[in-house]
C-alpha positions as CSV (number, residue, x, y, z in Angstrom):
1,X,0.0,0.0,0.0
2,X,1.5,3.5,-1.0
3,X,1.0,6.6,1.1
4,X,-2.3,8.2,0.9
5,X,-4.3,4.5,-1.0
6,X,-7.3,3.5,1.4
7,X,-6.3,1.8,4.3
8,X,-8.3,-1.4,4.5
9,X,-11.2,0.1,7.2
10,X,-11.9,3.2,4.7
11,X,-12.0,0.6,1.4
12,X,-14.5,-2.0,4.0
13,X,-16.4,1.5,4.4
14,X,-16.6,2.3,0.7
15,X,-16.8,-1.5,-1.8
16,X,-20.3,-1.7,-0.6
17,X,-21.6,1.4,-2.2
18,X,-19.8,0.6,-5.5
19,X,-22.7,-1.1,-8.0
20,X,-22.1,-4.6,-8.2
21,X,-22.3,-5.9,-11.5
22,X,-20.0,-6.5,-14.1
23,X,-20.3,-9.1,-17.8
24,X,-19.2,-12.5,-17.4
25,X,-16.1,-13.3,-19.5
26,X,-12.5,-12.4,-19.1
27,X,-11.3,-11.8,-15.4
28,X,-9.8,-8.3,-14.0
29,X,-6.7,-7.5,-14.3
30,X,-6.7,-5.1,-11.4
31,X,-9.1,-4.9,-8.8
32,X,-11.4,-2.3,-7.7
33,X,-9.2,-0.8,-5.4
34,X,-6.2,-0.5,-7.4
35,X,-8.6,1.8,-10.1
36,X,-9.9,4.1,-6.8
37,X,-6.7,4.5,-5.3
38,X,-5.7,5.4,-8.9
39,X,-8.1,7.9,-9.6
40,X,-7.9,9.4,-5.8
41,X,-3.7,9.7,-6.6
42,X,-4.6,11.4,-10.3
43,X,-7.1,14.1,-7.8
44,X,-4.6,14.2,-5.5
45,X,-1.2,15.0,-7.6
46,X,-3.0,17.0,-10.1
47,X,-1.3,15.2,-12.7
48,X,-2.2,14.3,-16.4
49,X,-3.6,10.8,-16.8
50,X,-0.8,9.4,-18.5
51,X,1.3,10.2,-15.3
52,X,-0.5,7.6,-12.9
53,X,1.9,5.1,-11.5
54,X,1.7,1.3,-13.4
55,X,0.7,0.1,-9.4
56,X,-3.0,1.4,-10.4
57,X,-2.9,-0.2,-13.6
58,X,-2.9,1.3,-16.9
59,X,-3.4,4.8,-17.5
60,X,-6.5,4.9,-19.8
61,X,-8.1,2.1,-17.2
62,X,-8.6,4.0,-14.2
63,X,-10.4,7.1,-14.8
């Protein structure tokens, strides 16, 4: 976990108001959390897209 992701009592606080859903068919490559703590870094830094650390996974997948 990097400085400033969800610890794991704010992310137990926040999965259950994300929608549920999803197609069946190819598995995630990065979980839910990886893509919030993503975006709240992008907010965060104030950065372009393209400047979000690989950790997130890929730049055009997280917003």
């Amino acid at each position: 976990m990097a400085r400033g992701d969800l610890t794991d009592a704010q992310w137990a606080r926040l999965e259950p108001l994300l929608p549920v859903g999803g197609k069946p068919g190819r598995p995630r490559l990065w979980t839910r959390r990886q893509l919030i703590d993503g975006i709240r870094w992008r907010t965060r830094a104030g950065t372009p897209w393209r400047d979000v650390p690989e950790r997130y996974g890929p730049w055009d997948r997280v917003y």
